[in-house]
MIDOSE-1310 file (N, C-alpha, C; in nm, 2 decimals, decimal comma, always signed):
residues 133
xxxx	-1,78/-11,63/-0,15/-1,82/-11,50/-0,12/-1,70/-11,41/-0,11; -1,69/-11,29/-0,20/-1,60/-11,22/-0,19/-1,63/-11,06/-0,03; -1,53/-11,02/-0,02/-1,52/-10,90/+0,05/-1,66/-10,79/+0,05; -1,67/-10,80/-0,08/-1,81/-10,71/-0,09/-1,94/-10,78/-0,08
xxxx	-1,93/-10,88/-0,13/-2,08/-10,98/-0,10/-2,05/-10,97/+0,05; -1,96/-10,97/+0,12/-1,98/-10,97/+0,27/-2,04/-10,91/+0,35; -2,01/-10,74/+0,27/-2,02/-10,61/+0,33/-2,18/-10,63/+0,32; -2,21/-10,63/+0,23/-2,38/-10,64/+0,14/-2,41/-10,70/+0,22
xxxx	-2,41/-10,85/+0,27/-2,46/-10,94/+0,30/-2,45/-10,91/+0,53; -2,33/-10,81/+0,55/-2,35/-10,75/+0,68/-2,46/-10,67/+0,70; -2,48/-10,57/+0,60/-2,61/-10,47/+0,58/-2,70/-10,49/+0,60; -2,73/-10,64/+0,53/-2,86/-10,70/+0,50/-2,92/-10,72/+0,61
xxxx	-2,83/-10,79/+0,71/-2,87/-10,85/+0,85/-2,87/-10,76/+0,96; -2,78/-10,59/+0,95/-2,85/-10,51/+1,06/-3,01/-10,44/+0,96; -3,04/-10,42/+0,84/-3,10/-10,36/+0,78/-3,29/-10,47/+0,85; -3,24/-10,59/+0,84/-3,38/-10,67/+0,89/-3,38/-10,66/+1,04
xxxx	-3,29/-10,69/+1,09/-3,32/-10,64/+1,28/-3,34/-10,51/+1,29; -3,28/-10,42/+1,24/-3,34/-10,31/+1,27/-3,47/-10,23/+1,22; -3,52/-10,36/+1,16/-3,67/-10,32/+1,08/-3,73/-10,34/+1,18; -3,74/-10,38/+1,29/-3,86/-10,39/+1,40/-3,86/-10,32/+1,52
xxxx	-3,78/-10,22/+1,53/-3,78/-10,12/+1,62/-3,86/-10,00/+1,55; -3,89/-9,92/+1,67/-3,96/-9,84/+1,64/-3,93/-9,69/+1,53; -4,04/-9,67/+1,45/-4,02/-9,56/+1,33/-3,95/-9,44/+1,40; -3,88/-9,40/+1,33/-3,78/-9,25/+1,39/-3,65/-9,27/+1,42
xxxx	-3,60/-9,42/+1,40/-3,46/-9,47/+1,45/-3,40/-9,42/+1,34; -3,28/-9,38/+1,32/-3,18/-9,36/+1,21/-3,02/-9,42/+1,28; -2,99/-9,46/+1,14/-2,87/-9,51/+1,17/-2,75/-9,45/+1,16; -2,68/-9,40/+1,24/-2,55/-9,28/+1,25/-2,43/-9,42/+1,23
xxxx	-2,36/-9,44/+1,16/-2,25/-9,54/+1,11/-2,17/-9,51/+1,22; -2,10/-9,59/+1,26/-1,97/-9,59/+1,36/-1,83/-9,65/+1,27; -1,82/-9,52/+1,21/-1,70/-9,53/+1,06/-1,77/-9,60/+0,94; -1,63/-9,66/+0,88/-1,68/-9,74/+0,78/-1,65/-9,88/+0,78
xxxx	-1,70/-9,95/+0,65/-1,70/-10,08/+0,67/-1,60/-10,15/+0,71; -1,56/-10,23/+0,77/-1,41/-10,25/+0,86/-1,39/-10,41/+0,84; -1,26/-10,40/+0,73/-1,18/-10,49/+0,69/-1,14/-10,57/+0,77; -1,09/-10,66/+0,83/-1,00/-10,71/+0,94/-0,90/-10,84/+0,89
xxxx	-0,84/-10,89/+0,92/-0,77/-11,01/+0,90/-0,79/-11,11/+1,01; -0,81/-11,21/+0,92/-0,84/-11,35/+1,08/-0,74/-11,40/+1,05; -0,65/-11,34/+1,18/-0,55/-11,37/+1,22/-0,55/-11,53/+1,26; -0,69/-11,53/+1,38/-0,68/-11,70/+1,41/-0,82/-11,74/+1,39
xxxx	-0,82/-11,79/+1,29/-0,95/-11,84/+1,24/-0,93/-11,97/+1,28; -1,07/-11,98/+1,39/-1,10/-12,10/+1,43/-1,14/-12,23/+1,34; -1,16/-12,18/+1,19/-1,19/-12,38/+1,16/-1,09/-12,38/+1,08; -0,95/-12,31/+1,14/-0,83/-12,41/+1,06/-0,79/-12,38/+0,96
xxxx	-0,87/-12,27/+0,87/-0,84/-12,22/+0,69/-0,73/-12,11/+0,73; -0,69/-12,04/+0,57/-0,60/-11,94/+0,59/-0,56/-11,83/+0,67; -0,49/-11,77/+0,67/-0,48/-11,64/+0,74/-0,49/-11,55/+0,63; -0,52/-11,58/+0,50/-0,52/-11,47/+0,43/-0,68/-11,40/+0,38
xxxx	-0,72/-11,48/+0,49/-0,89/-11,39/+0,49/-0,91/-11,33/+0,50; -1,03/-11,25/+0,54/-1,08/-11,11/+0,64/-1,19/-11,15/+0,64; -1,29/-11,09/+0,76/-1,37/-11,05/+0,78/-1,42/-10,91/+0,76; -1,60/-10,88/+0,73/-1,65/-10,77/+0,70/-1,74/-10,75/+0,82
xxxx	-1,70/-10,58/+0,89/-1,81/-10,58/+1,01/-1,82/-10,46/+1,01; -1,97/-10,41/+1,07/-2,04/-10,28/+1,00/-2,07/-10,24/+1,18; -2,09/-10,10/+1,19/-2,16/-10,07/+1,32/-2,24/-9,91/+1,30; -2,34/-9,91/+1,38/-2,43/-9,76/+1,33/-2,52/-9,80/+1,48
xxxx	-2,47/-9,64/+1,50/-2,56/-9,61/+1,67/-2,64/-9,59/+1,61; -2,78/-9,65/+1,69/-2,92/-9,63/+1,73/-2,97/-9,52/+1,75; -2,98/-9,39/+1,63/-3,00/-9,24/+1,66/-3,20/-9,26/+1,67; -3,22/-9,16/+1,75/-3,39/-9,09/+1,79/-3,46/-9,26/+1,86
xxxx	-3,36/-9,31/+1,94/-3,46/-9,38/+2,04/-3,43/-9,35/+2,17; -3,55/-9,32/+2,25/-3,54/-9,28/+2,39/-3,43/-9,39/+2,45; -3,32/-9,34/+2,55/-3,32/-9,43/+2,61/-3,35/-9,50/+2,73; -3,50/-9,46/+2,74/-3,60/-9,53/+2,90/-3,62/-9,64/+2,81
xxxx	-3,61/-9,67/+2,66/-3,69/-9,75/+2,60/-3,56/-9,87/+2,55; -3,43/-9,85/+2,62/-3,37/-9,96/+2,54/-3,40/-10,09/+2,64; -3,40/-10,10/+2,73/-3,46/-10,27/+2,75/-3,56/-10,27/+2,64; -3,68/-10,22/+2,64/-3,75/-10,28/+2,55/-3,75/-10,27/+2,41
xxxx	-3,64/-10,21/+2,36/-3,55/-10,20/+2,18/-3,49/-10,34/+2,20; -3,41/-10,36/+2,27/-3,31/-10,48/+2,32/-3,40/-10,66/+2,28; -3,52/-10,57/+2,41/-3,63/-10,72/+2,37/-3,68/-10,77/+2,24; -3,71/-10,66/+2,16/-3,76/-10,64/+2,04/-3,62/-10,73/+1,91
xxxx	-3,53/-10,67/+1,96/-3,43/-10,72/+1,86/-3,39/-10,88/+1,90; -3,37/-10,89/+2,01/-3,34/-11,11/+2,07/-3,51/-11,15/+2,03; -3,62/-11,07/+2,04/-3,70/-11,15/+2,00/-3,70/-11,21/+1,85; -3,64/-11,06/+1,77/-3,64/-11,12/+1,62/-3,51/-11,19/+1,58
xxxx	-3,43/-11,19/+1,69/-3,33/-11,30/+1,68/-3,36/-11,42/+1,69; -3,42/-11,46/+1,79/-3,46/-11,57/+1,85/-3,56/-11,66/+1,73; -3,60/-11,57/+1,65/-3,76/-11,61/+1,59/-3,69/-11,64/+1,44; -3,58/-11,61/+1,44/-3,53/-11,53/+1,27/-3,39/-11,63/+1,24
xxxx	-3,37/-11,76/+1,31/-3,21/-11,83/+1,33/-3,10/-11,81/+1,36; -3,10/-11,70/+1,45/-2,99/-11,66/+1,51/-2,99/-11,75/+1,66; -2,86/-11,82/+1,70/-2,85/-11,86/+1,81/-2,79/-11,75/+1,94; -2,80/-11,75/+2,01/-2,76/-11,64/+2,14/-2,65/-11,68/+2,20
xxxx	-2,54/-11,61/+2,19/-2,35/-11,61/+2,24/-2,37/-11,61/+2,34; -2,40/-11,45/+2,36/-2,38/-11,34/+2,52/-2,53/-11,32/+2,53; -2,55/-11,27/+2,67/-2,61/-11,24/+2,66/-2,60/-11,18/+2,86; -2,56/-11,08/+2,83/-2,49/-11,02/+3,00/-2,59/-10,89/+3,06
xxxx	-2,69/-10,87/+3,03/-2,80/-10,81/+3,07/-2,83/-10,88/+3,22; -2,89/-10,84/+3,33/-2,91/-10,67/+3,34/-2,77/-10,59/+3,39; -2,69/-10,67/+3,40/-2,53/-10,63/+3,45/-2,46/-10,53/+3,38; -2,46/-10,59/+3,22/-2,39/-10,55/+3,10/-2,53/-10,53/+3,00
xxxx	-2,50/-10,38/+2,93/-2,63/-10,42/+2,81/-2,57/-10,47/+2,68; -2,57/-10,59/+2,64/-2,49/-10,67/+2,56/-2,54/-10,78/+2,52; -2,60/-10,80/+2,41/-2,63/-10,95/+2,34/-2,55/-10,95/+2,20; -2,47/-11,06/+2,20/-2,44/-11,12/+2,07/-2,51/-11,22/+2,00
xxxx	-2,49/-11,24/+1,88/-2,60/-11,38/+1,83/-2,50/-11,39/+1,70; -2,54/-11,53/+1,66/-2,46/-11,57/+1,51/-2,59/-11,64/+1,46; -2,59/-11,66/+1,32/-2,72/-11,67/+1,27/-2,63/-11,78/+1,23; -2,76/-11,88/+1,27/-2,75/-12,04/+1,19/-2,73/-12,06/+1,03
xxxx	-2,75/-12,01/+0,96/-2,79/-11,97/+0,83/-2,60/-11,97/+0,74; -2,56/-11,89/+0,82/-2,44/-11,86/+0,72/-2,34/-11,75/+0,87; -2,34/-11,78/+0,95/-2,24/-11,76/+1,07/-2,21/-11,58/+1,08; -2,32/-11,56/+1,02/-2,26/-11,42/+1,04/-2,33/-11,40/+1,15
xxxx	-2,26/-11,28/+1,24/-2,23/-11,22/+1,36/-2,34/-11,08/+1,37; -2,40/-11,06/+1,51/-2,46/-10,93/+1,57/-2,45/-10,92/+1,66; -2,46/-10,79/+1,73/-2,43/-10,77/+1,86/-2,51/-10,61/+1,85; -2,58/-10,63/+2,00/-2,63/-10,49/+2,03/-2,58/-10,44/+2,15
xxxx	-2,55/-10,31/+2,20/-2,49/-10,28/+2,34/-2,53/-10,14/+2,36; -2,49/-10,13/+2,51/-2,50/-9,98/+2,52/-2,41/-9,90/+2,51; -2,38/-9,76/+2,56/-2,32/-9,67/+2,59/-2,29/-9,67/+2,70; -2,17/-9,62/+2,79/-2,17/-9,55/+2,94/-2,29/-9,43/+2,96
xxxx	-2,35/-9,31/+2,82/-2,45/-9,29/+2,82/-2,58/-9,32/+2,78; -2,59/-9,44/+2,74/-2,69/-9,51/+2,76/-2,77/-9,53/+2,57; -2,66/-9,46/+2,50/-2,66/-9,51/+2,38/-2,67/-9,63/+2,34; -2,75/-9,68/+2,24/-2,74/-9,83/+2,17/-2,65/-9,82/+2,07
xxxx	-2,58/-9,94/+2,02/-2,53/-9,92/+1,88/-2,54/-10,04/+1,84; -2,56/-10,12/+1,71/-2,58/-10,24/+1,68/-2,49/-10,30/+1,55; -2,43/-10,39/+1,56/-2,31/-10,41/+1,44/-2,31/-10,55/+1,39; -2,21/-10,56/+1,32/-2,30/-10,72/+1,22/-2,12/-10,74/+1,19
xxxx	-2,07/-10,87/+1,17/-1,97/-10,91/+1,11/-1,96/-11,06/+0,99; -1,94/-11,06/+0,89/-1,86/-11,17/+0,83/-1,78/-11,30/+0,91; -1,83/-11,42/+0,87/-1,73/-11,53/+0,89/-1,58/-11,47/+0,78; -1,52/-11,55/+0,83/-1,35/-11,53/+0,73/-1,42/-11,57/+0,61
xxxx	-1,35/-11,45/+0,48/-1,41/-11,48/+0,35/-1,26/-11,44/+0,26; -1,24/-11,49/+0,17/-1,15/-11,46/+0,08/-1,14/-11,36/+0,04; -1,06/-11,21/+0,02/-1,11/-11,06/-0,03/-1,18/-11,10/-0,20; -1,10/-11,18/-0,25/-1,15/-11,14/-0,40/-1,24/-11,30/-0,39
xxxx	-1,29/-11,36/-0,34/-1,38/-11,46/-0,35/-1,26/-11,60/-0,38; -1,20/-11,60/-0,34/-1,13/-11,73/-0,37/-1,00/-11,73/-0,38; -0,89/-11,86/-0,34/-0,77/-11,82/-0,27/-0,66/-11,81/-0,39; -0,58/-11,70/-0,35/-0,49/-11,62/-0,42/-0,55/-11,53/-0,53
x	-0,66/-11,50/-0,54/-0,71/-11,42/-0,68/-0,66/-11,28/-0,61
């Protein structure tokens, strides 16, 4: 998987969790798709990877309603092969999950004003799909 199947393949996975929240949500991007370098990639491979990770506040949902946006989304985590990282509620509004499937990464959280925002990352992938191209 190259750089862009990643990006694609981040989209995919906020585009299905955020299919079960309620109609009227729109997604406001928090920049753009964000390159990174894994510096220390835990299983040991190059440093000349990156990871692909996407983020977009949760625009037109009340926020009396984010516990129950929150429930809605770990439920279709929980149901959908994602395992549960974090999970720092009612302290912190913060759940992470990695999906069994192919290790990619989500996380939902709040604002100090009580905004949601929900973002998705890439395991380490090669930019051009394979090493040195």
């Amino acid at each position: 998987m190259n750089q862009d199947e990643a990006a694609e393949r981040v989209q995919e996975h906020i585009d299905n969790a955020v299919a079960v929240l309620p109609q009227g949500l729109e997604l406001e991007p928090v920049g753009d798709v964000n390159f990174a370098a894994c510096d220390d990639p835990t299983d040991g491979g190059s440093r000349d990877r990156v990871t692909v990770g996407r983020s977009y506040w949760l625009d037109g949902l009340p926020v009396e309603d984010n516990e129950a946006n929150i429930d809605l989304l770990y439920e279709y985590w929980s149901s959908n092969g994602y395992r549960v990282l974090s999970d720092s509620r009612p302290d912190d509004v913060f759940v992470s999950v990695e999906s069994e499937d192919d290790a990619f990464r989500m996380s939902v959280q709040s604002s100090a004003q009580g905004s949601l925002s929900i973002g998705a990352s890439s395991p380490c992938v090669w930019p051009e799909g394979t090493p040195g191209s």
